[in-house]
C-alpha positions in Angstrom: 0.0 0.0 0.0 1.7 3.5 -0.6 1.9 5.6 2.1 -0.3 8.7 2.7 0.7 11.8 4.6 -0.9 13.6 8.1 -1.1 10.7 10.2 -3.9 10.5 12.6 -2.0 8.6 15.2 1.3 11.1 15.7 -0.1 14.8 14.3 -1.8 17.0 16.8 -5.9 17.1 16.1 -7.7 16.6 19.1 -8.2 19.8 21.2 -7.9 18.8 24.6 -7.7 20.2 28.0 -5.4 19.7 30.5 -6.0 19.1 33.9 -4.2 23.2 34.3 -6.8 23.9 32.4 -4.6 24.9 29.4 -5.8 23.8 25.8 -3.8 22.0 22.9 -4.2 19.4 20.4 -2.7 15.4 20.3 -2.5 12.7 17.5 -4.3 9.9 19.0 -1.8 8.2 20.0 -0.9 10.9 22.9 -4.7 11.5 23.7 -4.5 7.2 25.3 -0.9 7.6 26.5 -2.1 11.1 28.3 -5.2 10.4 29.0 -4.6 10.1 33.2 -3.4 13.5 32.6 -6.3 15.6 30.7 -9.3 16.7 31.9 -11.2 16.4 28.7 -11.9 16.7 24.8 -13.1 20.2 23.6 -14.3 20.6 20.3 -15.1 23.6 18.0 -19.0 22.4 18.1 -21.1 19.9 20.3 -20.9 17.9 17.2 -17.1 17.8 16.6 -16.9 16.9 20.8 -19.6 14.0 20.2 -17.8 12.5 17.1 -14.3 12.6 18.3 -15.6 10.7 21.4 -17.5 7.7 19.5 -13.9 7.8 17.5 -12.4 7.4 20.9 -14.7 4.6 22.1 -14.3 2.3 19.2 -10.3 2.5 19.5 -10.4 1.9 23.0 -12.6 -1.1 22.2 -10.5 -2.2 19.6 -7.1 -1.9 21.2 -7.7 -3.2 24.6 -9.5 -6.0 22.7 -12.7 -4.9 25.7 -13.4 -4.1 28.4 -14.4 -8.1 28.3 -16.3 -8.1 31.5 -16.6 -6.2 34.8 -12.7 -7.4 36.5 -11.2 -6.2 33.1 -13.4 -3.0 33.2 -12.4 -2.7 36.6 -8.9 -3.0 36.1 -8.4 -0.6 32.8 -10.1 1.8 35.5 -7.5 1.5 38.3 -4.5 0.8 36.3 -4.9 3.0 33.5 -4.4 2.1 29.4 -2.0 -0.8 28.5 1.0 1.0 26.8 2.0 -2.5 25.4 -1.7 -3.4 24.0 -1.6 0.7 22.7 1.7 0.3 21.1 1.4 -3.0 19.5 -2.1 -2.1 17.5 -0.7 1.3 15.9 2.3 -0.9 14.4 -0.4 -3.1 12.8 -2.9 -0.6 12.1 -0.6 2.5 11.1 -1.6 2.7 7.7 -5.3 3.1 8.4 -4.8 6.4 10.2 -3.1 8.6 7.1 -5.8 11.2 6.6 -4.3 12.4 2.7 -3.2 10.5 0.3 -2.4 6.9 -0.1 -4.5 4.1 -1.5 -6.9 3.8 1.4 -7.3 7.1 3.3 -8.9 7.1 7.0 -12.6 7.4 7.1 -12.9 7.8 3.2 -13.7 6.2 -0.2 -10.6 6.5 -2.5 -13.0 5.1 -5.6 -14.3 9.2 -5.8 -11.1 10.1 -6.5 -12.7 10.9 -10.5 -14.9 13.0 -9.2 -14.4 17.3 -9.3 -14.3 18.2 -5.0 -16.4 21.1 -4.0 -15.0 23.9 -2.0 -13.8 21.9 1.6 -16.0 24.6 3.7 -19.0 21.6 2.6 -17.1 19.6 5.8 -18.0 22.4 8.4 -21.5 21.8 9.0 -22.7 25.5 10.0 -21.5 27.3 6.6 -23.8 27.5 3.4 -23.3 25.1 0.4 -25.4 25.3 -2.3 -28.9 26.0 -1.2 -28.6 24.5 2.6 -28.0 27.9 4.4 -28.3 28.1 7.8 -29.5 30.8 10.5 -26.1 31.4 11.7 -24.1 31.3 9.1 -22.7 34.3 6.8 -20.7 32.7 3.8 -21.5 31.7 0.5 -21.1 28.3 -1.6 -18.1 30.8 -3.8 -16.4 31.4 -0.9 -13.8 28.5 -1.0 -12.1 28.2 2.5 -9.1 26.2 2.7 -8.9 24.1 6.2 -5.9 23.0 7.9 -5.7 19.5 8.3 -6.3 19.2 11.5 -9.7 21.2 11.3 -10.6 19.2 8.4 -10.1 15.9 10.4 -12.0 17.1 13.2 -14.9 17.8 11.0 -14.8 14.6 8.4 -15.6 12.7 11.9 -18.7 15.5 12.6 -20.2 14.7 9.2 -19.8 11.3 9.1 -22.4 11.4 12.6 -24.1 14.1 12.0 -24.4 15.5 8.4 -27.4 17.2 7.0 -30.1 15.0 4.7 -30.5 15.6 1.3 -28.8 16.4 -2.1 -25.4 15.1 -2.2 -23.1 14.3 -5.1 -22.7 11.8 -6.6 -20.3 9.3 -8.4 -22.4 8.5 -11.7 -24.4 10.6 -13.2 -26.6 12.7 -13.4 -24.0 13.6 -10.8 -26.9 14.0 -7.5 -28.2 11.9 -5.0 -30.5 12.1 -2.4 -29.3 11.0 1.2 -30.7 11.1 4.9 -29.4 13.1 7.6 -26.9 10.8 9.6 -27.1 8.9 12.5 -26.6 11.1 15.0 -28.9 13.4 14.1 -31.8 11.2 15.6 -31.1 11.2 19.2 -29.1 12.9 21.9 -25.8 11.5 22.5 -25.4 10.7 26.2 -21.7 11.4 27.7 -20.9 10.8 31.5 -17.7 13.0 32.0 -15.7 12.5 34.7 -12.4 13.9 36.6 -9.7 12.7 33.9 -10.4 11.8 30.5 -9.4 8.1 30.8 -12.4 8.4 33.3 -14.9 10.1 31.2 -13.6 7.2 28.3 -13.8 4.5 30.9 -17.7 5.8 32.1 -18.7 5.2 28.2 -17.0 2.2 27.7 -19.6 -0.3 27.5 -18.8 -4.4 27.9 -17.7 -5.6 24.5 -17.6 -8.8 24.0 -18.9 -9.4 19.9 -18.8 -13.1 20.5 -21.1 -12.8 23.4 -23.8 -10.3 21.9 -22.3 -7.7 23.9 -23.4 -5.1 23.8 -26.9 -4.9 22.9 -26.9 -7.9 21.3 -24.6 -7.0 18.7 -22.8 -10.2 18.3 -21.6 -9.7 15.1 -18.1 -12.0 15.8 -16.2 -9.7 12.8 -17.0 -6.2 14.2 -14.3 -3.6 13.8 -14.3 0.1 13.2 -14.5 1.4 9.8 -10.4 1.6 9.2 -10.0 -2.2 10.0 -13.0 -3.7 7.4 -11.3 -5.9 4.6 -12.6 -3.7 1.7 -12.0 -0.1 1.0 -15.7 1.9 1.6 -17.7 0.8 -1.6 -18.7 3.8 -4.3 -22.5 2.0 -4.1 -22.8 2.1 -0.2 -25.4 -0.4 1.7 -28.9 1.8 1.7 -30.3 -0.6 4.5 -27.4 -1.2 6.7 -27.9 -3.0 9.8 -26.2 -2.8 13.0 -23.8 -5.6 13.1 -21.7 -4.5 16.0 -20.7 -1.8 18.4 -17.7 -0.3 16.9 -18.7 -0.6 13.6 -21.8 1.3 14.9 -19.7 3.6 16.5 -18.0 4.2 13.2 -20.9 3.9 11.0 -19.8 5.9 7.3 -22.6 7.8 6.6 -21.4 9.4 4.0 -18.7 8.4 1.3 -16.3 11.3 1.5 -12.8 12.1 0.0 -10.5 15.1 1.1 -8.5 17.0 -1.2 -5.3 17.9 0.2 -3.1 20.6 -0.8 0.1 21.8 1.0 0.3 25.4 2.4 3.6 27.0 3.6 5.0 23.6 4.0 2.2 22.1 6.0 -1.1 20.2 4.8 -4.4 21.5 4.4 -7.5 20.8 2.5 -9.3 22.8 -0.3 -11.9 20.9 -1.4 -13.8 17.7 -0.6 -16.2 15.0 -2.2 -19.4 14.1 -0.1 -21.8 11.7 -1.4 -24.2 9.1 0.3 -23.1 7.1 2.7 -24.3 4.0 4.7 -27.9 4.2 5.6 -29.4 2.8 9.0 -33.1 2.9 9.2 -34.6 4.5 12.4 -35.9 1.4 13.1 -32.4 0.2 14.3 -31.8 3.1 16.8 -32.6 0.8 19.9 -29.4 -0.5 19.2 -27.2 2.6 19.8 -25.8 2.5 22.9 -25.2 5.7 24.2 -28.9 7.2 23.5 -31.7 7.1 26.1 -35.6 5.9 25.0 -38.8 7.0 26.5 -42.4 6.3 25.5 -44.3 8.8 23.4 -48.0 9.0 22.0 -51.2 9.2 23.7 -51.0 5.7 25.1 -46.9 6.0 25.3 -46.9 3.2 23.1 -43.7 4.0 21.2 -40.2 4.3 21.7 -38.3 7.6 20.5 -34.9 8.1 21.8 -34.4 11.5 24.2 -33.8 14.2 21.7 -32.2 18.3 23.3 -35.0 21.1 23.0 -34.8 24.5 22.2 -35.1 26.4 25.8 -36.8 23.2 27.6 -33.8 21.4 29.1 -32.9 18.2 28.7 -33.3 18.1 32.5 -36.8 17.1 31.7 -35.8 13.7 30.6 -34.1 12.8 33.9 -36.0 9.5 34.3 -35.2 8.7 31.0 -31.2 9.3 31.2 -31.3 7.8 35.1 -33.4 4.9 35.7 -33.8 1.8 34.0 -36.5 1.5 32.1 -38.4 -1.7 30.2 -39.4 -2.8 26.8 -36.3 -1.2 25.2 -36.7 2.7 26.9 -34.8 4.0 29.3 -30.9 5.4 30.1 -28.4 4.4 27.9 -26.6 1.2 28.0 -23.5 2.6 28.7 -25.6 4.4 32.2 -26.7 1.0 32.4 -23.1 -0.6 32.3 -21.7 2.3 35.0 -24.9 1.5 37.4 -23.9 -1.8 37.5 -20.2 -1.1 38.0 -21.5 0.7 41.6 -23.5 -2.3 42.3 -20.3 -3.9 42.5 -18.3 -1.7 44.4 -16.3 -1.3 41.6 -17.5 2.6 41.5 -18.6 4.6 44.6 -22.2 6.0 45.3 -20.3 8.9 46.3 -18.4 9.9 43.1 -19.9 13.0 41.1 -19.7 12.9 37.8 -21.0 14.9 34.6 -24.2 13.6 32.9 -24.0 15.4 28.9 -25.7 15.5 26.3 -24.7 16.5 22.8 -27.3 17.6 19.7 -28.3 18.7 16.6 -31.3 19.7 15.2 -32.4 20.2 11.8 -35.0 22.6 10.3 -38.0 21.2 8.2 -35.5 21.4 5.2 -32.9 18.7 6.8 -30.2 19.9 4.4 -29.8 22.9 6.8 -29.1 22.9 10.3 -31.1 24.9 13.0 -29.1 24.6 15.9 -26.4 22.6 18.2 -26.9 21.9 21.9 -24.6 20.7 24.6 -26.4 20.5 28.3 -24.7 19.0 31.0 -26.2 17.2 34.7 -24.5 17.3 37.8 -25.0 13.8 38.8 -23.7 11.6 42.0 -23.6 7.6 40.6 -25.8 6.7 43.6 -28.8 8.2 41.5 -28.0 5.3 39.3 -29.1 2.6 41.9 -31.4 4.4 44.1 -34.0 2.1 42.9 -32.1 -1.1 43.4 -31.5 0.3 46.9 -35.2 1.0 47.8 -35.7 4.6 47.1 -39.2 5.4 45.0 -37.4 8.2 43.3 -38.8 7.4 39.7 -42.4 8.9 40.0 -41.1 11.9 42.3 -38.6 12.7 39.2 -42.0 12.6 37.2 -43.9 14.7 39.1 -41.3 17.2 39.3 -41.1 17.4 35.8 -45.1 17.4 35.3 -45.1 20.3 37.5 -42.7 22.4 35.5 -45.2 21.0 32.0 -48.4 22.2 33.7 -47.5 25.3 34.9 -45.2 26.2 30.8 -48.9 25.4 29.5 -51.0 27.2 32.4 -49.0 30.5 30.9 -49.6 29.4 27.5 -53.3 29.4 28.1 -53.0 32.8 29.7 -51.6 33.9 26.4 -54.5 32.6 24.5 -57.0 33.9 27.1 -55.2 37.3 26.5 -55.8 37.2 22.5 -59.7 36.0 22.8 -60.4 38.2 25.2 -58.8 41.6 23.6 -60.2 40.4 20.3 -57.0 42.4 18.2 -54.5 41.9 16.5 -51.9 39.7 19.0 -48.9 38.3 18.0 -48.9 34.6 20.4 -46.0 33.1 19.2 -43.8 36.5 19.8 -45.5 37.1 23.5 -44.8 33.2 24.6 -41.4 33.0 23.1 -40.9 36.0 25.6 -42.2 34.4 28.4 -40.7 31.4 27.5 -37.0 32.7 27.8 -37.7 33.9 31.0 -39.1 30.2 32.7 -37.7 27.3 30.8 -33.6 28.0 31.5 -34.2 29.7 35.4 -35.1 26.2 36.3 -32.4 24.0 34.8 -30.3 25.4 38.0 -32.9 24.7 40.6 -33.5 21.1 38.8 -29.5 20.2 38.8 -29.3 21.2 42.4 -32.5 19.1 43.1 -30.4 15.7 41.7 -27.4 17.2 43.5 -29.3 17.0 46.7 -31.3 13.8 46.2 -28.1 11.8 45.1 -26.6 12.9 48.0 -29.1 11.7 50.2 -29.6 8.6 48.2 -25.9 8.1 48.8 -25.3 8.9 52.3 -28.8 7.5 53.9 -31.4 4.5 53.7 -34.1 4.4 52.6 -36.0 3.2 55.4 -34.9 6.0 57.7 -38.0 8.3 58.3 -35.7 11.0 58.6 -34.3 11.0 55.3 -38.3 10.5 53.6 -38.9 14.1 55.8 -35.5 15.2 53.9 -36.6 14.3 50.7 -40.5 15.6 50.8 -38.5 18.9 51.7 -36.0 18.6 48.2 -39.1 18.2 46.3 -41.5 20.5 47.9 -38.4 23.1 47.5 -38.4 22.3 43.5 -42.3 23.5 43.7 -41.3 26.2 45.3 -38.2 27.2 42.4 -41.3 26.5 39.9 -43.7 28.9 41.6 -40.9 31.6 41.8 -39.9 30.8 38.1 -42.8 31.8 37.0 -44.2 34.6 38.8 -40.8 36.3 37.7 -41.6 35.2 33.8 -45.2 36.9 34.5 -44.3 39.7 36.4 -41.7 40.8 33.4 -43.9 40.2 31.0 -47.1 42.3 32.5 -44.1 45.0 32.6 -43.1 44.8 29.5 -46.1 44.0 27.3 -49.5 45.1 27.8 -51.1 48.9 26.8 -52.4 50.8 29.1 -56.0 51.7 27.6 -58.5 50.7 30.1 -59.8 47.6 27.6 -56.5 46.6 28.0 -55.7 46.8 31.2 -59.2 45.3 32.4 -58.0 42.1 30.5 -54.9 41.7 31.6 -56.5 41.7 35.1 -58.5 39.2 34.6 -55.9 37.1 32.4 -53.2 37.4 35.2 -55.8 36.0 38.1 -56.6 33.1 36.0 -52.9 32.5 35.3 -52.4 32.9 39.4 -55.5 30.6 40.0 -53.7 27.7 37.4 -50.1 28.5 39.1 -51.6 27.9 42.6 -53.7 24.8 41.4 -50.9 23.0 39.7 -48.5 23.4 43.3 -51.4 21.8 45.2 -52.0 18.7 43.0 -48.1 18.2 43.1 -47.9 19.0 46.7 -50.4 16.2 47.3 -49.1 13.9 44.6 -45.5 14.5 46.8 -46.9 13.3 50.1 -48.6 10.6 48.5 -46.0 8.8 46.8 -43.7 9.8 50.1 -46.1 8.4 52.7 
């Protein structure tokens, strides 16, 4: 095989941060060899920090041939990565990682090296190409960026997880071809971070064990990432592929792409790029990714839909769903799963505190454009992960704390459509609730985190037989009300400042539609109040 050029392994690509707190960028190689020693991987986007991390996973799968089963889990934990194990797969697997050139390059199909690359800014998934424009994003498809390499890296691994549906080139003609948005467009990705990087790797790294099922019943006994398959990626790519192990999952090329590299003053960039349809998986195979949580939807919460980030409602709402196990294929992730069991065996403390993320991307009703990215982040102590094992009924509490926050969001809503009948003129809803809105939804993700805070430390330090820890508990929950109630009466208050005339008609009806709102907001505590002391005893 002739050589390429930039290797993945040895040049500096990953942004990371150290445990100083100062930021720089490692081949892959350093990332495992210095992983005890960094806090964490920082990307440019949530997208590029999600896809460098699934990268991550599947090599640590790969090279430590595992974790196998809980005692090898436990001692990769303790002892670190095997410098031997690291050492002896990048001499067999060095020529996979050259991101230019070369016969096979990484993460690409070398058979679209006949077809004319568009301008390389197509790989950064907020600028305009062709008619996908986006609502932050000033550039045009003439502009013609040319991206260092290690930029360019960063963001083939962000479009093969993430890129935008719909028209793509294509080898034959008439040149165009229609593709869906990729994989990790479909659901939150689910990160536990904690105090080191080798940690946060360790907290994500499920038990793999292909010959076993493991996990998820992906049993496939030839998985492997995309760089060791037998066959360069194919120029007519499987349109129904299945899920026929983790790390291939992890690695899943969802799109056939080539770089274009040039050199620059010496040193390699990339000016254009080929991006063309990919490997399809069918929603109907997202149950099998790992690090996504499921909860029921539908009148009857007879489907499964995997957690998804909202626009100003936090992902804080879904606590139950990223937390608890659930049944019937919802509930946290598999890789929650994996660490929950992990404290069950005192190979992880109740006590430790850890960061529950969650990374996503959201396209608008044309999914060749994106609407926004998200990153939102949980303070979480692991002993939240087996309060249930361990007796404590937190699961409907965690409901009702949510269905609080739900009732009283649409109790203001209503107010706003009160408002409107009652004035019978021209009233902008939308405008007035997206106002409101602003000013209830993100003032409670800080009350709701220090609500888990509180609980899991509870949870952690006390039974759950001890009538003195059910008093402290009523009082967490009861103080959550309490954030709601406050929460809103601030988004009102601003918003009868702000909005509302003062002609009598007016200000008649905003009387009455502020009682009403009072009356729901004082209705809504009570039936949670209750609903607390019932399920508390």
């Amino acid at each position: 095989m002739s050589p390429g050029y930039y290797s993945l392994l040895d040049e500096p690509w990953i942004p990371v941060v150290t445990k100083s707190g100062e930021s720089t960028l490692l081949g892959l190689s350093d990332v495992f060899r210095k992983a005890r020693e960094l806090r964490c991987v920082r990307g440019e986007s949530p997208v590029v920090t999600a896809a460098l991390h699934r990268l991550l996973l599947a090599f640590l799968h790969r090279v430590f041939q595992g974790p196998a089963g809980g005692e090898h889990w436990a001692a990769l934990w303790n002892k670190g990565p095997c410098i031997t194990c690291l050492t002896q797969y990048e001499q067999e697997h060095r020529n996979a990682f050259w991101l230019l050139g070369g016969e096979r390059p990484f993460f690409q199909c070398p058979g679209l090296s006949q077809v004319q690359p568009k301008p390389a800014g197509q790989l950064i998934l907020h600028r305009a190409t062709g008619n996908n424009t986006t609502l932050f994003d000033h550039t045009v498809d003439t502009d013609r960026p040319v991206l260092a390499a290690d930029v360019a890296a960063r963001w083939l691994m962000a479009i093969q997880a993430f890129d935008t549906g719909g028209i793509k080139t294509f080898y034959k003609a008439p040149g165009r071809k229609s593709a869906k948005p990729a994989h990790g467009n479909f659901f939150g990705t689910v990160l536990l971070e904690g105090a080191t990087l080798w940690e946060t790797l360790m907290l994500n790294a499920v038990i793999y064990d292909p010959g076993k099922g493991l996990p998820l019943g992906l049993g496939d006994p030839g998985d492997c990432p995309v760089w060791e398959r037998d066959r360069p990626l194919s120029l007519e790519p499987d349109e129904n592929a299945r899920p026929r192990g983790w790390t291939r999952l992890l690695t899943l090329p969802s799109r056939n792409v080539l770089l274009h590299g040039v050199e620059k003053d010496g040193v390699p960039h990339v000016d254009g790029v080929v991006i063309s349809p990919g490997e399809q998986l069918d929603k109907e195979h997202l149950t099998s990714e790992a690090m996504a949580a499921f909860r029921k939807s539908g009148a009857r919460q007879a489907t499964t839909v995997p957690v998804q980030l909202e626009m100003l409602r936090g992902v804080w709402r879904h606590a139950d769903d990223l937390l608890n196990p659930g049944q019937n294929e919802h509930g946290r992730p598999v890789t929650v799963e994996d660490v929950a069991t992990h404290v069950e065996h005192d190979r992880l403390s109740m006590t430790k505190e850890v960061t529950l993320r969650v990374f996503g991307q959201k396209l608008m009703s044309n999914p060749g454009a994106v609407e926004y990215w998200s990153e939102e982040a949980l303070p979480i102590k692991l002993a939240l992960l087996v309060a249930q094992d361990r007796g404590w009924g937190l699961k409907p509490l965690f409901g009702q704390a949510v269905k609080l926050a739900d009732e009283v969001g649409k109790g203001l809503q209503q107010m706003l459509r009160t408002y409107r009948e009652e004035l019978r003129a021209k009233f902008e809803p939308h405008k007035h609730w997206s106002f409101l809105a602003e000013r209830y939804w993100p003032f409670l993700e800080t009350g709701f985190a220090r609500l888990l805070h509180d609980v899991g430390d509870l949870v952690a330090h006390r039974e759950a037989d001890d009538p003195g820890a059910q008093d402290e508990l009523r009082r967490l929950f009861n103080e959550w009300g309490e954030n709601v109630r406050s929460t809103a009466d601030d988004a009102l208050h601003t918003w009868l400042d702000r909005f509302p005339g003062g002609v009598p008609r007016q200000i008649l009806t905003v009387a009455k539609v502020e009682m009403i709102a009072r009356s729901n907001l004082n209705n809504a505590s009570d039936v949670y109040k209750h609903e607390i002391d019932q399920y508390i005893g």
